[in-house]
LOZATOR-746982 format. One record per residue (C-alpha): residue number from 1; y, x, z; chain; residue in three letters. Coordinates in nm, 2 decimals. Example, Ala and Ser with C-alpha at 12.3 -4.5 7.8 and 13.67 -1.06 7.14 Angstrom:
2
{nr:1&py:-0.45&px:1.23&pz:0.78&kette:A&rest:Ala};
{nr:2&py:-0.11&px:1.37&pz:0.71&kette:A&rest:Ser};
***
This chain:
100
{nr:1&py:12.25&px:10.81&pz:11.88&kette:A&rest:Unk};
{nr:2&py:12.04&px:11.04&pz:11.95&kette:A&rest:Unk};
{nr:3&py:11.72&px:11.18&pz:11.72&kette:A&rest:Unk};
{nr:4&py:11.40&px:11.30&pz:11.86&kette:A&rest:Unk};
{nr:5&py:11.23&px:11.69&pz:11.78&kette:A&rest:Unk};
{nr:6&py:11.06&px:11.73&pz:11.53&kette:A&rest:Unk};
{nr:7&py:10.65&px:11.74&pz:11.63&kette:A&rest:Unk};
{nr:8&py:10.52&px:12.09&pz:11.64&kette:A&rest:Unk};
{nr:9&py:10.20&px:12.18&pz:11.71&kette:A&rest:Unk};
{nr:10&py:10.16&px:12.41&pz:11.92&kette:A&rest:Unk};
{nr:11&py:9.93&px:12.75&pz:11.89&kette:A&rest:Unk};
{nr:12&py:9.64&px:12.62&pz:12.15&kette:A&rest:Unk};
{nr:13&py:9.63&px:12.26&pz:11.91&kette:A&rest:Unk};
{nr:14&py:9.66&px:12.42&pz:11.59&kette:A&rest:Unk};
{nr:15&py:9.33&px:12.62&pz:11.72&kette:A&rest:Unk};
{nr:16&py:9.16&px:12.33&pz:11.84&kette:A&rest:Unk};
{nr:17&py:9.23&px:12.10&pz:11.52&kette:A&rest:Unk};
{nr:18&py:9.10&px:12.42&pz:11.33&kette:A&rest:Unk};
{nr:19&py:8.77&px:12.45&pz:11.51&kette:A&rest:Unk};
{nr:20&py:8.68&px:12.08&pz:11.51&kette:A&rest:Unk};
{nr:21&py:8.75&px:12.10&pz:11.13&kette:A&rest:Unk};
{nr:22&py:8.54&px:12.39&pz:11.08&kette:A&rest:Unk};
{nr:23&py:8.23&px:12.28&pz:11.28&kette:A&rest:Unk};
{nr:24&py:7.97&px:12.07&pz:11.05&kette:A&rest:Unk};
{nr:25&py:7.83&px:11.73&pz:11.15&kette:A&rest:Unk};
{nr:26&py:7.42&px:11.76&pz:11.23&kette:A&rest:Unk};
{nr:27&py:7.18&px:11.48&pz:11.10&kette:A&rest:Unk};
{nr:28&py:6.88&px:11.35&pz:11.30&kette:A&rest:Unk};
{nr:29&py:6.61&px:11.28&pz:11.10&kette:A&rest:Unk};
{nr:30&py:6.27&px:11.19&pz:11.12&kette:A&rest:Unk};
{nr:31&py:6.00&px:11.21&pz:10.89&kette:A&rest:Unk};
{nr:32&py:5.66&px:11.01&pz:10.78&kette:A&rest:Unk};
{nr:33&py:5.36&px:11.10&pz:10.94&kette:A&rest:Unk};
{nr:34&py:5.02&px:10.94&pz:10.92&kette:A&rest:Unk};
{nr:35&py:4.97&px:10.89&pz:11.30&kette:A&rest:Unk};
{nr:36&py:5.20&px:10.65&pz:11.45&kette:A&rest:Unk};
{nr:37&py:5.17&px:10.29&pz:11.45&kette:A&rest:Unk};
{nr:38&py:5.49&px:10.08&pz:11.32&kette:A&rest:Unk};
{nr:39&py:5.54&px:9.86&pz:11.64&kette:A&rest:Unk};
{nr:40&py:5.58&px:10.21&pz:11.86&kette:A&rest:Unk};
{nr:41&py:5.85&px:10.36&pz:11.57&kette:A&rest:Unk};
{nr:42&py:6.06&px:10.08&pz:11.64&kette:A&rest:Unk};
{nr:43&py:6.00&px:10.08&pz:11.97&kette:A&rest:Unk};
{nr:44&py:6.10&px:10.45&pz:11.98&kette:A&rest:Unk};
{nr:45&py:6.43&px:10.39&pz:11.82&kette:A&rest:Unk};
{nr:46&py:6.53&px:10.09&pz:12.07&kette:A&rest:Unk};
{nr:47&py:6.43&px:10.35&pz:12.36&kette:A&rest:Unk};
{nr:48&py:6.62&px:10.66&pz:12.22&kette:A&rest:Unk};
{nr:49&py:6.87&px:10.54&pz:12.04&kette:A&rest:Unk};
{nr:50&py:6.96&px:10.18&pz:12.17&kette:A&rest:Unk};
{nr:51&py:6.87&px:10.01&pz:11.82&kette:A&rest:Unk};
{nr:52&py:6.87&px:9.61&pz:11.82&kette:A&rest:Unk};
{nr:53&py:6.50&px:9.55&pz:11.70&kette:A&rest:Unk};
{nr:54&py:6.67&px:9.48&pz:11.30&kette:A&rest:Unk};
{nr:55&py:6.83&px:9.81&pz:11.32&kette:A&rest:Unk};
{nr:56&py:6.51&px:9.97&pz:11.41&kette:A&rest:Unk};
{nr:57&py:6.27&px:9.78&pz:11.20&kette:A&rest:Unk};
{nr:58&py:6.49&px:9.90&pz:10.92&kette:A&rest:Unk};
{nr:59&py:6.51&px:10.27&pz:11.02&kette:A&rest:Unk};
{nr:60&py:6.10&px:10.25&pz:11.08&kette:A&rest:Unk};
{nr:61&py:6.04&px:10.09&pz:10.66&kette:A&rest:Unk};
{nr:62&py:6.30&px:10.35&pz:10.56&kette:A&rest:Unk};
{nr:63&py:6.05&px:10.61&pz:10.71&kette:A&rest:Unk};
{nr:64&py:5.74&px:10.46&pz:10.61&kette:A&rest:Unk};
{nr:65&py:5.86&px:10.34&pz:10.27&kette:A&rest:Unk};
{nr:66&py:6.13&px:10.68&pz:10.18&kette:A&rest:Unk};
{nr:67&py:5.92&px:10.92&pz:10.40&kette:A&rest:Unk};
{nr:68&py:6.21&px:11.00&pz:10.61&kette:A&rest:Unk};
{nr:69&py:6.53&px:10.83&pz:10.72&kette:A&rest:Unk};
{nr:70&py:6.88&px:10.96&pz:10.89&kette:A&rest:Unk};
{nr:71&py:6.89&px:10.82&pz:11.23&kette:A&rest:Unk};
{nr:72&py:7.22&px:10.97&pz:11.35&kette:A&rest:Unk};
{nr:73&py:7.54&px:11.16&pz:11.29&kette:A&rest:Unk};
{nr:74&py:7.74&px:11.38&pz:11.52&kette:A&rest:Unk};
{nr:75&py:7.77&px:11.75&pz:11.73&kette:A&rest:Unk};
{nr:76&py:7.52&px:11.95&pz:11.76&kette:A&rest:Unk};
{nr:77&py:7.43&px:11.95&pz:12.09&kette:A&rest:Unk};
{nr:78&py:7.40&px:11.57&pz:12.11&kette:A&rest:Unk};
{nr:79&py:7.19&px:11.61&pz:11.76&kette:A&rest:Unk};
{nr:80&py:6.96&px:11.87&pz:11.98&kette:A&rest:Unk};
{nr:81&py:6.94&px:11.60&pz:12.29&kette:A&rest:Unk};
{nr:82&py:6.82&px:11.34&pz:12.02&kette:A&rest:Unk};
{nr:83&py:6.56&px:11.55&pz:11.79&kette:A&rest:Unk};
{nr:84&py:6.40&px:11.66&pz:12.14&kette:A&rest:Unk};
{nr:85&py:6.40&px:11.35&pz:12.26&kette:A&rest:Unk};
{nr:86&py:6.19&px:11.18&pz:11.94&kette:A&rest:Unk};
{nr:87&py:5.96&px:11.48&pz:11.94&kette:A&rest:Unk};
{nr:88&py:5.87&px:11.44&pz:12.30&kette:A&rest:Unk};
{nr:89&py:5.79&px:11.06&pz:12.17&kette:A&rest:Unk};
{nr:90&py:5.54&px:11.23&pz:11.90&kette:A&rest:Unk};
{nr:91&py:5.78&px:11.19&pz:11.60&kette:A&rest:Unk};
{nr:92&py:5.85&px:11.41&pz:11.36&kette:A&rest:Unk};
{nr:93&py:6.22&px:11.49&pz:11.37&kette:A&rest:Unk};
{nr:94&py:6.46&px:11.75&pz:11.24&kette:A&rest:Unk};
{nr:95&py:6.80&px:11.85&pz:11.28&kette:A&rest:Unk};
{nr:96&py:6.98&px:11.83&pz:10.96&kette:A&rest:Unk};
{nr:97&py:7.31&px:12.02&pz:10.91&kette:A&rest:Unk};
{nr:98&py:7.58&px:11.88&pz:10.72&kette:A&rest:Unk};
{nr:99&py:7.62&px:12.16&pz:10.46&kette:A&rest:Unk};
{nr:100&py:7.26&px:12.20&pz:10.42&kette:A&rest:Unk};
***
């Protein structure tokens, strides 16, 4: 019978497993303000983010009722693509970082 070797990582893996560890998830978030119409929120989030309209109605109260609400999760590039993308749609977004 014969046994397998033991899993080493090597250096290169080690490095990589490291750096994803060390690099902070970025929020997307977007804030109240007193110009945009409900109907074109939601709207906004089925366009950018490909909400269902129940997912987006309840991000759009969450901004309207909380005065801001945490629209998505990730890297920081694709948190960049996203806050761009709602400002160029007229809403006030920020990019969040997880240690903040």
């Amino acid at each position: 019978m014969t046994t397998a070797a033991p899993f080493r990582e090597t250096q290169a893996q080690s490095r990589s497993q490291e750096k994803v560890q060390r690099e902070p998830l970025w929020h997307v978030v977007v804030l109240n303000d007193p110009v945009n119409l409900m109907p074109y929120v939601v709207m906004v989030f089925q366009k950018v983010f490909g909400y269902d309209q129940p997912k987006a109605k309840k991000h759009m109260l969450e901004v309207h009722e909380e005065g801001m609400s945490l629209l998505w999760t990730g890297t920081r590039e694709k948190a960049e693509h996203y806050v761009y993308a709602l400002q160029q749609w007229q809403l006030t977004s920020i990019l969040r970082s997880e240690d903040a």
